[in-house]
C-alpha positions as CSV (number, residue, x, y, z in Angstrom):
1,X,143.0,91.9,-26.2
2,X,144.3,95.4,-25.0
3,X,146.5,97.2,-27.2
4,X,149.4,96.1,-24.7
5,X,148.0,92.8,-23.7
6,X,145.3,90.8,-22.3
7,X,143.8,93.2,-19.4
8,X,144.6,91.2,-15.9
9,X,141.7,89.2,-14.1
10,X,138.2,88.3,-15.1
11,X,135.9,91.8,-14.9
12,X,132.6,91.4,-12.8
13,X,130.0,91.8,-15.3
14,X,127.8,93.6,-13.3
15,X,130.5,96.2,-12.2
16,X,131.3,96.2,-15.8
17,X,127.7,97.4,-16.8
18,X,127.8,99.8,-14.1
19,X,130.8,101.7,-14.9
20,X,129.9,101.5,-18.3
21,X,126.7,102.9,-18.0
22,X,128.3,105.5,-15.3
23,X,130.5,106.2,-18.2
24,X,127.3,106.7,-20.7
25,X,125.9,109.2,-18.5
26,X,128.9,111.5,-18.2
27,X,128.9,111.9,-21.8
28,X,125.3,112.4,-22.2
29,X,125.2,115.1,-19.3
30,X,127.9,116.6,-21.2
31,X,125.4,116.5,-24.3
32,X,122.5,118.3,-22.2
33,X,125.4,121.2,-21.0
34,X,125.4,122.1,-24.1
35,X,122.1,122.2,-25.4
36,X,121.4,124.7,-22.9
37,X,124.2,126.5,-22.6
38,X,124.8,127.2,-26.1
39,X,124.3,130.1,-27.8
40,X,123.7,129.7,-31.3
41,X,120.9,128.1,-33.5
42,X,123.6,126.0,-35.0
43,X,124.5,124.4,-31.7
44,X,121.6,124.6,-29.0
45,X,119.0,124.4,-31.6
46,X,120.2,122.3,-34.7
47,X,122.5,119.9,-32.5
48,X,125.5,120.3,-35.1
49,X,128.0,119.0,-31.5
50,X,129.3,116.2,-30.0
51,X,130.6,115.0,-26.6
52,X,132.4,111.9,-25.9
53,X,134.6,111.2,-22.5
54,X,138.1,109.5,-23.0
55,X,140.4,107.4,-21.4
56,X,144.2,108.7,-20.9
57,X,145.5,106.9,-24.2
58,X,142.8,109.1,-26.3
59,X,140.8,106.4,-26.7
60,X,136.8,106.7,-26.4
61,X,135.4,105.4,-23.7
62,X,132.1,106.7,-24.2
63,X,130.0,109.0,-26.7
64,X,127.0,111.6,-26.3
65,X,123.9,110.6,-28.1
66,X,124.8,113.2,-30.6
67,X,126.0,112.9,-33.8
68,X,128.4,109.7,-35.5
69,X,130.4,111.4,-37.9
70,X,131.8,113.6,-35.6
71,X,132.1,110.4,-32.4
72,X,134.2,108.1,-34.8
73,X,137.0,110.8,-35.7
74,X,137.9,111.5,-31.9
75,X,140.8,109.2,-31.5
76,X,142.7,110.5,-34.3
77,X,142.3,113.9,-33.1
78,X,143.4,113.0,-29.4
79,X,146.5,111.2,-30.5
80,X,147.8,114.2,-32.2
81,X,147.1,116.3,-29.0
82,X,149.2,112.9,-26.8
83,X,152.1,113.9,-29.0
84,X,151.9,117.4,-29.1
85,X,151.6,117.7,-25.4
86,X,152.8,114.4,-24.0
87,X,154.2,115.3,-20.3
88,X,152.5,118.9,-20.6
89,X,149.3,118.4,-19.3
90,X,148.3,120.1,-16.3
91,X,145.0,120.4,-13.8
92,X,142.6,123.1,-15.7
93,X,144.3,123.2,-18.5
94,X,141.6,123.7,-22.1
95,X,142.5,122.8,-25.0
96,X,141.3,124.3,-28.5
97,X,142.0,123.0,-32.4
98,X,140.3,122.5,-35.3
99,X,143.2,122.2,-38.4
100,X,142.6,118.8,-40.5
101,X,146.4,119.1,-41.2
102,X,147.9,119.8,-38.4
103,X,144.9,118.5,-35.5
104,X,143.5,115.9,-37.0
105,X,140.3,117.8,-37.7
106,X,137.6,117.6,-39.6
107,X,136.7,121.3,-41.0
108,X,137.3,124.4,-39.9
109,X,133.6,125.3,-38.1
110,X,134.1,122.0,-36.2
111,X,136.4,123.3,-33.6
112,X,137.5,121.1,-30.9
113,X,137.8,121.8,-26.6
114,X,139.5,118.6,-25.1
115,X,140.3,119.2,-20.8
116,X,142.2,116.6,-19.3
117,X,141.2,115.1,-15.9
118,X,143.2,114.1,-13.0
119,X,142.7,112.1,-10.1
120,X,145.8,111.4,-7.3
121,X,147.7,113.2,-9.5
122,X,147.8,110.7,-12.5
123,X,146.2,111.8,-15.9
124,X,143.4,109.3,-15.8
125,X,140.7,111.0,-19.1
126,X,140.1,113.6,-21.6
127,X,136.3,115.6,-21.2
128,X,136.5,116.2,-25.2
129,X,133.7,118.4,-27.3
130,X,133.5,119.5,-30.8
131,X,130.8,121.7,-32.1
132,X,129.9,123.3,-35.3
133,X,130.6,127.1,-34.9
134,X,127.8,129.4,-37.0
135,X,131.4,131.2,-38.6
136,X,135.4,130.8,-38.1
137,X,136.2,133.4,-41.5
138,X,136.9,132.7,-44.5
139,X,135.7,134.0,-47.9
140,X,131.7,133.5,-47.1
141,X,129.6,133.9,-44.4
142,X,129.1,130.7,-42.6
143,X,132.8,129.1,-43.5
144,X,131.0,126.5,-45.4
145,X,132.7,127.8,-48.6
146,X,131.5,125.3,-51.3
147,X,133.4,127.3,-54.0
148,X,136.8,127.2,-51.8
149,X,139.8,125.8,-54.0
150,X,142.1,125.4,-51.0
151,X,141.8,125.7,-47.1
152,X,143.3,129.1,-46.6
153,X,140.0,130.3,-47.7
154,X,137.9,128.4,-45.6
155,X,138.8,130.6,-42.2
156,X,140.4,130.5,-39.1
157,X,143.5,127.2,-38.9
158,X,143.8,126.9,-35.1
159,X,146.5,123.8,-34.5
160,X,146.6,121.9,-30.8
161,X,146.5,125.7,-28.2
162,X,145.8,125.6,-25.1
163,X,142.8,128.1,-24.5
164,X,142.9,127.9,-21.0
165,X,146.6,127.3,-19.0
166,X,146.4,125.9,-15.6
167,X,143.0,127.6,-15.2
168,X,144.2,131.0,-16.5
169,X,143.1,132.1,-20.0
170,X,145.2,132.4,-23.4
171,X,143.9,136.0,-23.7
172,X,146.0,136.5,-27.3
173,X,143.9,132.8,-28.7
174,X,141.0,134.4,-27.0
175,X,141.4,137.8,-29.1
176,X,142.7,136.0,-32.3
177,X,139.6,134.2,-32.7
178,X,137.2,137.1,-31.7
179,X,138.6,139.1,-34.0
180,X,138.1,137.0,-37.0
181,X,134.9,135.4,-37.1
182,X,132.2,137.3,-37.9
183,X,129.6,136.6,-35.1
184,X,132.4,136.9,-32.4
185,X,130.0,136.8,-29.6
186,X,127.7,133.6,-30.9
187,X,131.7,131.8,-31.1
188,X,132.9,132.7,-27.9
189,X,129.8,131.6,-25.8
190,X,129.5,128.3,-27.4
191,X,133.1,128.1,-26.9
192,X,132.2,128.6,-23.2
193,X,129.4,126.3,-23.5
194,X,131.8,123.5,-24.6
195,X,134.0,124.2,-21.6
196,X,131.5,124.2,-19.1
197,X,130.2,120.5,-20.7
198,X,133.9,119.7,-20.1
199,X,133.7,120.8,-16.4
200,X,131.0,118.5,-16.1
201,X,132.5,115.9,-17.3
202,X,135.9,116.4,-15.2
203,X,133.8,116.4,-11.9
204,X,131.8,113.5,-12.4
205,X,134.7,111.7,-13.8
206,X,136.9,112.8,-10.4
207,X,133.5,111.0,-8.4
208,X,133.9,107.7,-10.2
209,X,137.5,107.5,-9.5
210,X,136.8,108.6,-5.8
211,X,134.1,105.8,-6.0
212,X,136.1,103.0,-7.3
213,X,139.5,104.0,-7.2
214,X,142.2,104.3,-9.7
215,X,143.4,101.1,-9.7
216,X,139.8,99.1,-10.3
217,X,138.8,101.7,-12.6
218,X,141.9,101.9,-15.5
219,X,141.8,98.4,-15.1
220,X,137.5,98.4,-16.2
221,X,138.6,100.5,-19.3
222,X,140.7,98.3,-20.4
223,X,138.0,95.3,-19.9
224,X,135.4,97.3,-21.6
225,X,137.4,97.7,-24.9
226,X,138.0,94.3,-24.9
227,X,134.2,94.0,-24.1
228,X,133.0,96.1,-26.8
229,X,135.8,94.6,-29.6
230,X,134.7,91.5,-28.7
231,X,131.1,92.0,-29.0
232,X,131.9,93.7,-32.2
233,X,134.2,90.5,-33.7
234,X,131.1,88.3,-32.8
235,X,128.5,90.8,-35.0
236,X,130.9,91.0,-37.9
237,X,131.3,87.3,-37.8
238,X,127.3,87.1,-38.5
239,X,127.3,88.7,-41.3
240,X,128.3,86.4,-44.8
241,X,132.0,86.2,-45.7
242,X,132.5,88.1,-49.2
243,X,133.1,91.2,-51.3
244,X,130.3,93.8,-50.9
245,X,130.9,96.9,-54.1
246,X,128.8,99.7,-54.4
247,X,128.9,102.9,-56.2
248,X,127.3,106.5,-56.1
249,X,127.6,110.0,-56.8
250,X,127.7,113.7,-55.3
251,X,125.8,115.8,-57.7
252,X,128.4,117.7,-58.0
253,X,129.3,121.7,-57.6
254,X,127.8,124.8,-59.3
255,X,126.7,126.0,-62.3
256,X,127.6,123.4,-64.3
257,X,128.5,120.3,-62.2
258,X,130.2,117.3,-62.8
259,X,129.1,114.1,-61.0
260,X,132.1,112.6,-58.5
261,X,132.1,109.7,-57.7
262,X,132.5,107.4,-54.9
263,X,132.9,103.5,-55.0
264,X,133.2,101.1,-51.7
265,X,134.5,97.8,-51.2
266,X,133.5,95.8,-48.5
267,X,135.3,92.5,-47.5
268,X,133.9,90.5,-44.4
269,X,136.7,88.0,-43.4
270,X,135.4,85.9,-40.1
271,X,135.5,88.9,-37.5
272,X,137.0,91.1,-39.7
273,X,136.1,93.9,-42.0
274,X,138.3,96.3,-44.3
275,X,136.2,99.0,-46.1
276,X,138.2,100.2,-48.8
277,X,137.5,103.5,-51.0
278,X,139.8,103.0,-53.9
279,X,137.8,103.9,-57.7
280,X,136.6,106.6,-55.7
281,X,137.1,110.0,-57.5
282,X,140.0,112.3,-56.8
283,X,139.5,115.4,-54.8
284,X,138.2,118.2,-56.3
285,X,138.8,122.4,-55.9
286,X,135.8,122.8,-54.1
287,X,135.0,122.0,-50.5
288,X,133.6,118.9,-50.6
289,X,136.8,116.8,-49.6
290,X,137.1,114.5,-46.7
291,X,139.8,114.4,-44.4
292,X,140.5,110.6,-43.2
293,X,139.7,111.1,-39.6
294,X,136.4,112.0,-40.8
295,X,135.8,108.6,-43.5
296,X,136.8,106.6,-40.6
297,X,134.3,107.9,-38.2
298,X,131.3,107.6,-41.1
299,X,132.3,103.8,-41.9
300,X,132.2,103.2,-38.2
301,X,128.8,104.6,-37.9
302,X,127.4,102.9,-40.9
303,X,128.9,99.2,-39.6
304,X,127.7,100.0,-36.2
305,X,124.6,100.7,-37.0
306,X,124.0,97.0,-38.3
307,X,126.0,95.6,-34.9
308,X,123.7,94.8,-31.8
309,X,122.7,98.0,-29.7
310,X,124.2,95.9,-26.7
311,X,128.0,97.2,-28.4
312,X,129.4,99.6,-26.4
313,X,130.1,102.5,-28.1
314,X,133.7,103.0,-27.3
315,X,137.1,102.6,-29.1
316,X,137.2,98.8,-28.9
317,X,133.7,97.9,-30.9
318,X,136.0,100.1,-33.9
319,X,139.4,97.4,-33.5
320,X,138.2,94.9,-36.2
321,X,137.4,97.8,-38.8
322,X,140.2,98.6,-41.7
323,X,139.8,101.6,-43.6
324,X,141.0,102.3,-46.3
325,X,141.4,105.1,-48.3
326,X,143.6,106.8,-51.4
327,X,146.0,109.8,-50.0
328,X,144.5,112.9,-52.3
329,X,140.9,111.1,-53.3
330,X,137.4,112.4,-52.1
331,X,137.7,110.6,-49.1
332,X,141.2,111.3,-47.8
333,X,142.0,115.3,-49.1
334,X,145.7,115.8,-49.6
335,X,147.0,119.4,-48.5
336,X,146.2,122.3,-49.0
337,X,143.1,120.8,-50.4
338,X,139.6,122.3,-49.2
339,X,137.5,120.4,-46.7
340,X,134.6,123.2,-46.2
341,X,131.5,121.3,-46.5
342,X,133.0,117.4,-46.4
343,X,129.6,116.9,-44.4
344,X,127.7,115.9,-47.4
345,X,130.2,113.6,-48.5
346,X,130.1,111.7,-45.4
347,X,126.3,110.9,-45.6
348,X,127.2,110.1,-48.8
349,X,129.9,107.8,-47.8
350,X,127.1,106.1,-45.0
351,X,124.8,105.9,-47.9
352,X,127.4,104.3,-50.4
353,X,128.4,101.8,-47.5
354,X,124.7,100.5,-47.1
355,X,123.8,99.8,-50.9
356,X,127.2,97.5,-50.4
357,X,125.7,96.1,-46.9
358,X,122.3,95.4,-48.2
359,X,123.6,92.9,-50.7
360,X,124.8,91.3,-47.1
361,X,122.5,91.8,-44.4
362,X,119.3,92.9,-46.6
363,X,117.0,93.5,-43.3
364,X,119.3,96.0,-41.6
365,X,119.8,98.8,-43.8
366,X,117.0,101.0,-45.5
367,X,117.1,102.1,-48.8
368,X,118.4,105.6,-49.6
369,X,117.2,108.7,-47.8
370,X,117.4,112.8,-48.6
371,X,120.8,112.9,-48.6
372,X,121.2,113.7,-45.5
373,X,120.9,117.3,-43.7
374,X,121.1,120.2,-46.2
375,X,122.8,123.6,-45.0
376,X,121.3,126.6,-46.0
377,X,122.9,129.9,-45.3
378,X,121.3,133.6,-45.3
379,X,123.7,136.1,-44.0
380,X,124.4,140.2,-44.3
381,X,124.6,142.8,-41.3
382,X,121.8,144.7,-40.1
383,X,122.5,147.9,-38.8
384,X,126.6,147.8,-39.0
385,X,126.6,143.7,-37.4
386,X,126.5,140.6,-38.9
387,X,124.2,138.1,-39.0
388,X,124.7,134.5,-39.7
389,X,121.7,132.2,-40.2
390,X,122.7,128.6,-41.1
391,X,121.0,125.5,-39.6
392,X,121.0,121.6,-40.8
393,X,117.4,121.0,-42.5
394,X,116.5,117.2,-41.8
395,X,114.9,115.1,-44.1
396,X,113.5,111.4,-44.4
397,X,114.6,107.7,-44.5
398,X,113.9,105.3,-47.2
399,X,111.8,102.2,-46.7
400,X,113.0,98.9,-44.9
401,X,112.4,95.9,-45.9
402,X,109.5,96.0,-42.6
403,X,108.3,99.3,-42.3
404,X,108.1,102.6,-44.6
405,X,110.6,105.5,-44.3
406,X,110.3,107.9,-41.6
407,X,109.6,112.1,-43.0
408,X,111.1,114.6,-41.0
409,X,114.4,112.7,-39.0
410,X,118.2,113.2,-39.2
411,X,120.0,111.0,-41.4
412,X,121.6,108.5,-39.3
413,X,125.2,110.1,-39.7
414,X,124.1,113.4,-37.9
415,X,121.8,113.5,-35.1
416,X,120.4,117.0,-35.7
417,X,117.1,118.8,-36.4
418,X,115.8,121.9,-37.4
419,X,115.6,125.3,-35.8
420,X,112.1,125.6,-34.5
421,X,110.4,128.8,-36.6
422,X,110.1,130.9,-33.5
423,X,114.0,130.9,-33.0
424,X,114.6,132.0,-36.6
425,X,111.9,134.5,-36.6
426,X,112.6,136.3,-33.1
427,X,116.5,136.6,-34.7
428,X,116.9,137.1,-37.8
429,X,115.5,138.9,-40.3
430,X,114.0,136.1,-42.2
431,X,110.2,134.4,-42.5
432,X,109.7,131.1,-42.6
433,X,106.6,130.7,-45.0
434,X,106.4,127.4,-45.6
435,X,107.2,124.4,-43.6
436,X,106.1,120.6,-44.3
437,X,106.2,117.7,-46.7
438,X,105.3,117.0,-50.5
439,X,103.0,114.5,-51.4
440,X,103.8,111.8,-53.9
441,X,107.9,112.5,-53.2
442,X,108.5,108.9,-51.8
443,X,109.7,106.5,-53.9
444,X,107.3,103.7,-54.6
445,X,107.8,100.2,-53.2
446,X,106.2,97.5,-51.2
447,X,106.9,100.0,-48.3
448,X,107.6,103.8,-49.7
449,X,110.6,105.9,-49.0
450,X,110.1,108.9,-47.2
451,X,108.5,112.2,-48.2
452,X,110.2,115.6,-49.2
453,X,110.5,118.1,-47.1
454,X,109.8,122.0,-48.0
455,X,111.6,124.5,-46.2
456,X,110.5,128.2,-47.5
457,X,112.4,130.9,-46.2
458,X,111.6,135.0,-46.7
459,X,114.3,137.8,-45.9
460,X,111.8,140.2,-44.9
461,X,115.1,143.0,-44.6
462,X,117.4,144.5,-45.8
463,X,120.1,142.5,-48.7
464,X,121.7,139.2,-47.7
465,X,123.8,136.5,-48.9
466,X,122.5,133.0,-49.5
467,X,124.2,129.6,-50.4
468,X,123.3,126.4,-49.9
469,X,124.9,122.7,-49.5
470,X,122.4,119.9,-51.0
471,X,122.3,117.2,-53.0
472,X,120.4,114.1,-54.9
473,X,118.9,116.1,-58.3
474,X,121.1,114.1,-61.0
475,X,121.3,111.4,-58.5
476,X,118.0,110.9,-56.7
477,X,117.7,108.4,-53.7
478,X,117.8,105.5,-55.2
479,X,115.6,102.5,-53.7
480,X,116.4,98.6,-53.3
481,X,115.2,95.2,-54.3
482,X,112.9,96.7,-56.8
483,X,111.7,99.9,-54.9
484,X,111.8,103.3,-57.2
485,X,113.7,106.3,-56.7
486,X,112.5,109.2,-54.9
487,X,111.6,112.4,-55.9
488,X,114.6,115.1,-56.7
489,X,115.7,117.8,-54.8
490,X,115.0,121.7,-55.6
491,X,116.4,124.7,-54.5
492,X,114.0,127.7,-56.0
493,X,114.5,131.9,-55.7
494,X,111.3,133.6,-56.1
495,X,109.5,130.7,-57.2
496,X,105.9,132.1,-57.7
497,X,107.1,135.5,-59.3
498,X,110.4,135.3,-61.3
499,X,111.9,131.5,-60.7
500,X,115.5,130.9,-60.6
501,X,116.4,127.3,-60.1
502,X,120.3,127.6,-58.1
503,X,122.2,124.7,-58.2
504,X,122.1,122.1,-55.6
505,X,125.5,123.2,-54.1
506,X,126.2,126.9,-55.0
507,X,130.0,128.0,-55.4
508,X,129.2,131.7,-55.4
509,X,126.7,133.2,-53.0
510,X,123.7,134.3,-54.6
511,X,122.4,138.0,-53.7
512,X,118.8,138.4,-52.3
513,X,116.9,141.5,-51.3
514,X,113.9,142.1,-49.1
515,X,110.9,140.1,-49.9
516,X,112.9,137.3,-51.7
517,X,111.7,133.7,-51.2
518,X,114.2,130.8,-51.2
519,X,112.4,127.4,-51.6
520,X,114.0,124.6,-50.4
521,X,112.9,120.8,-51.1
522,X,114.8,118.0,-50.1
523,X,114.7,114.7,-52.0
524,X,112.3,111.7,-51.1
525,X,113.5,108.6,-49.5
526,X,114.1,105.3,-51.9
527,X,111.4,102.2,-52.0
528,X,111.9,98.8,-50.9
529,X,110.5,96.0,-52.9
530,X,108.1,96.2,-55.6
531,X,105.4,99.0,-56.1
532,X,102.7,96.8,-57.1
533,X,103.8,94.3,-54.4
534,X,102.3,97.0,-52.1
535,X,99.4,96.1,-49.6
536,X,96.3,98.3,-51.5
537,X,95.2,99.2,-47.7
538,X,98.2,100.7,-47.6
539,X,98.0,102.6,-50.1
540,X,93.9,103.8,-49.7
541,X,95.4,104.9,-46.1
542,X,98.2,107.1,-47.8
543,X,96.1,108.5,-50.2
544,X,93.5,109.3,-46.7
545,X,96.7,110.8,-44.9
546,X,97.7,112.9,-48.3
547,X,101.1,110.8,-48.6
548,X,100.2,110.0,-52.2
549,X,97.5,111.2,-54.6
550,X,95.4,109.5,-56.4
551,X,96.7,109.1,-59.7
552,X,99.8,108.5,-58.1
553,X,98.2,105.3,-56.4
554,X,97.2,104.3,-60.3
555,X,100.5,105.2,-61.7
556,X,102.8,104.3,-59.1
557,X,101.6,101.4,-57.2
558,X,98.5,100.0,-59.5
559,X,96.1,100.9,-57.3
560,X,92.2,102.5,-58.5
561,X,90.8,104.5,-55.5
562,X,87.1,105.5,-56.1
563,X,85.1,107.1,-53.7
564,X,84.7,109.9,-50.9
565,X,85.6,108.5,-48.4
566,X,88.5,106.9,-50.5
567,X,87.9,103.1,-51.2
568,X,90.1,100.4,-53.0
569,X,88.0,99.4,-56.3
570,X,89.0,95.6,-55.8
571,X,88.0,94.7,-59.7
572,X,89.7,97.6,-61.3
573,X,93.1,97.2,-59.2
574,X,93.0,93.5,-59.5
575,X,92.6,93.5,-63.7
576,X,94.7,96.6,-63.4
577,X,97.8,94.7,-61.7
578,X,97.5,91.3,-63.4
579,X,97.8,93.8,-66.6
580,X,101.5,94.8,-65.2
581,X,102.3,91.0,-64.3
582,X,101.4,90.5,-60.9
583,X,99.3,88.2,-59.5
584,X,96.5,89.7,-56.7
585,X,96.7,86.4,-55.1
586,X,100.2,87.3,-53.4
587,X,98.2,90.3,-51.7
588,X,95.5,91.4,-50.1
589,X,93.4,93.9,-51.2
590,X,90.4,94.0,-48.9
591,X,91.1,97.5,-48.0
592,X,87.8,98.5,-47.7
């Protein structure tokens, strides 16, 4: 069903999968404008954007292969532009906002440019973009202000503007926001870069409509939200009927933090599912809050990601999902409350929503990961102009109930990497002296979670600023159906010459000078299934590939490895094993 009724006649199938596809490729073209039009590290390199293409309602037709948490919270956004602008839209008119109160944002870095499309001279889509700008003010560099107690400090509040009328620039938006970010030129081109994805988008748009006309093709977006929903209905319906609770935990913030918590509630109900956050904690003065836009675009990711990739990923597949979520709690921030670095709590809400879907649908989800992508920060000026280095540093997966967890890959909530060394290097004045994974980091299971990853940076100039967003010391991944936790995360100053251990999300920036070193280690991904349930070939071949040690094979997995190179000593592991209760029948251990 359509939102106003059944959409009229039977689609063709095949014309259906052709305009969705068609659809697809806008969006993803719209991705690749961007990646190499960009001009910041943030944005061309780490990936921190998102394109999607939408119908004229504001609903999402089709999304970028970019990054969920940011896809999900579109519709919102689009229906407060509809009412702010209903009957005021016009051909080349741009579109800028990034408010959570007045826009339906998300935070203040993400900012939005949304261009409406015409064709016959009907409003017929939106070409709509967000990206994560490297500053937009505030009281720190960067505008991920951990330590922020409400959003006045957190930067620039830009409600629904047009940035571009009729064609013609806003020059007073245009100077506003030059003049108070501090990397005004880095802003303004990947503004630029957003509107030129949305160009894209507008003329390939205008050539389907040429193509199949306006009548055939609103009539196919209507079919292919009622495609995906009911795709979507019959993938929910799969999955048991029942109650699915699960709790976890931010770390929490500064020098002495407090754990917050959050707690999930999952009810399946035929083709229905209502995720509901109440029991989780209430917001807190720091930036860590969520506004609801963004909780319902991280529980749509984490339930899409168990549906059939055949789902189209458009407004419909999201019409059987409830959410709900306490007005002035983590997950839904009450005004003027500070939303600065609500990132991390949305891979913590994804993360929180699969320990509750694994007690459903065991072999879809993994155990739990790194935490998702940790933001550290160096920034200071360099002779009389900012700089502002920030990037997302990827992590690992846990284990699967199949397979081991991946090292080095985006949690699932944020498709993003890592600024390649020779970009940092050539621009800032910081050395990366370190870069890799740790050995015995993964948490122990029948497959292991992922490994840590070490990110070492140097400022090899000058004085700068540092801060960091990261998570998982108190609370380390933890791993499922008997798999162990993974290792903690670090954050180290100097830690060969005068160690300072910083918290895992610092409130205050912390002062370095030249020839500081900032270590950086992520947490390891969680187990799945028993350690000593664990293949022993498996184990002789991470100890050959330096995954694990050799004492941790012993300790961790009950395991003796003699030999150079490394073989399984059958007698010792098999006494060794039945000694810890399990039987070596249920294995093998011809890993010679």
């Amino acid at each position: 069903m359509t939102e106003h009724g059944p959409a009229t006649n039977q689609p063709d199938p095949f014309l259906l999968e052709l305009i969705r596809s068609s659809f697809d490729a806008i969006a993803d073209q719209m991705a690749l404008i961007m990646l190499r039009t960009a001009h910041s590290g943030i944005v061309r390199d780490t990936m921190d954007y998102s394109t999607a293409l939408c119908d004229a309602k504001g609903r999402t037709l089709a999304q970028g292969v970019t990054n969920p948490v940011h896809l999900g919270s579109f519709y919102d956004a689009m229906q407060c532009v509809l009412r702010r602008f209903d009957g005021d839209f016009n051909g080349g008119d741009v579109f800028i906002f990034n408010d959570p109160y007045e826009a339906a944002g998300q935070h203040l870095p993400d900012i939005y440019i949304v261009k409406p499309i015409f064709f016959a001279g009907q409003l017929v889509a939106f070409a709509t973009t967000v990206a994560h700008h490297s500053d937009v003010g505030g009281m720190v560099p960067g505008s991920n202000a951990i330590g922020s107690t409400e959003i006045f400090q957190e930067g620039l509040r830009l409600p629904i503007l047009k940035f571009l009328e009729r064609g013609v620039p806003v020059q007073p938006i245009w100077d506003i926001i030059r003049l108070n970010v501090r990397v005004p030129d880095d802003v303004m081109g990947d503004l630029q870069a957003q509107m030129a994805a949305c160009t894209i988008c507008e003329r390939e748009v205008e050539e389907l409509y040429r193509r199949y006309g306006g009548d055939t093709l609103g009539a196919y977006v209507e079919h292919l939200h009622d495609y995906a929903e009911q795709l979507a209905r019959s993938q929910i319906a799969a999955i048991p009927d029942g109650v699915y609770e699960f709790s976890d935990h931010l770390d929490g913030l500064g020098e002495n933090p407090e754990p917050i918590a959050l707690h999930v509630k999952i009810t399946v109900r035929g083709s229905n599912v209502v995720v509901d956050w109440t029991g989780t904690s209430p917001q807190v003065p720091g930036g860590v809050n969520a506004p609801l836009p963004f909780t319902k675009a991280a529980a749509y990711a984490a339930l899409r990601s168990v549906m059939s990739a055949a789902v189209p990923n458009c407004h419909g597949y999201t019409r059987p999902i409830t959410v709900v979520a306490p007005l002035g709690s983590l997950v839904n921030v009450k005004y003027p409350g500070p939303c600065g670095i609500k990132g991390i709590t949305g891979y913590r809400m994804i993360d929180c929503l699969f320990g509750a879907l694994a007690k459903a649908v065991p072999d879809k989800v993994a155990a739990d990961n790194s935490g998702g992508a940790t933001l550290p920060t160096i920034a200071g000026y360099e002779n009389g102009k900012a700089f502002v280095f920030c990037e997302t540093v990827a992590g690992n997966w846990g284990a699967a109930f199949d397979h081991d967890g991946q090292d080095g890959v985006a949690h699932m909530g944020a498709n993003q990497t890592n600024i390649p060394i020779e970009m940092i290097e050539a621009r800032f004045p910081v050395r990366i002296e370190q870069y890799g994974i740790i050995t015995d980091t993964g948490g122990p299971g029948t497959f292991r979670g992922g490994l840590s990853v070490i990110r070492e940076y140097r400022l090899v100039r000058g004085e700068a600023l540092l801060m960091v967003r990261s998570d998982k010391r108190a609370f380390p991944p933890h791993g499922l159906f008997g798999g162990h936790e993974g290792a903690p995360s670090f954050n180290i100053v100097n830690p060969e010459t005068d160690p300072v251990v910083l918290p895992v999300m610092t409130t205050e920036p912390y002062s370095i000078k030249q020839g500081d070193v900032f270590r950086h280690i992520m947490a390891g991904g969680g187990g799945f299934g028993e350690p000593l349930s664990r293949d022993p070939a498996r184990v002789v071949q991470d100890v050959i590939e330096e995954r694990i040690t050799i004492a941790g094979a012993e300790r961790d997995y009950g395991v003796v490895i003699v030999g150079n190179p490394p073989l399984v000593d059958q007698e010792l592991t098999r006494r060794l094993r039945q000694r810890r209760g399990i039987s070596c029948n249920a294995v093998s251990i011809d890993a010679s």
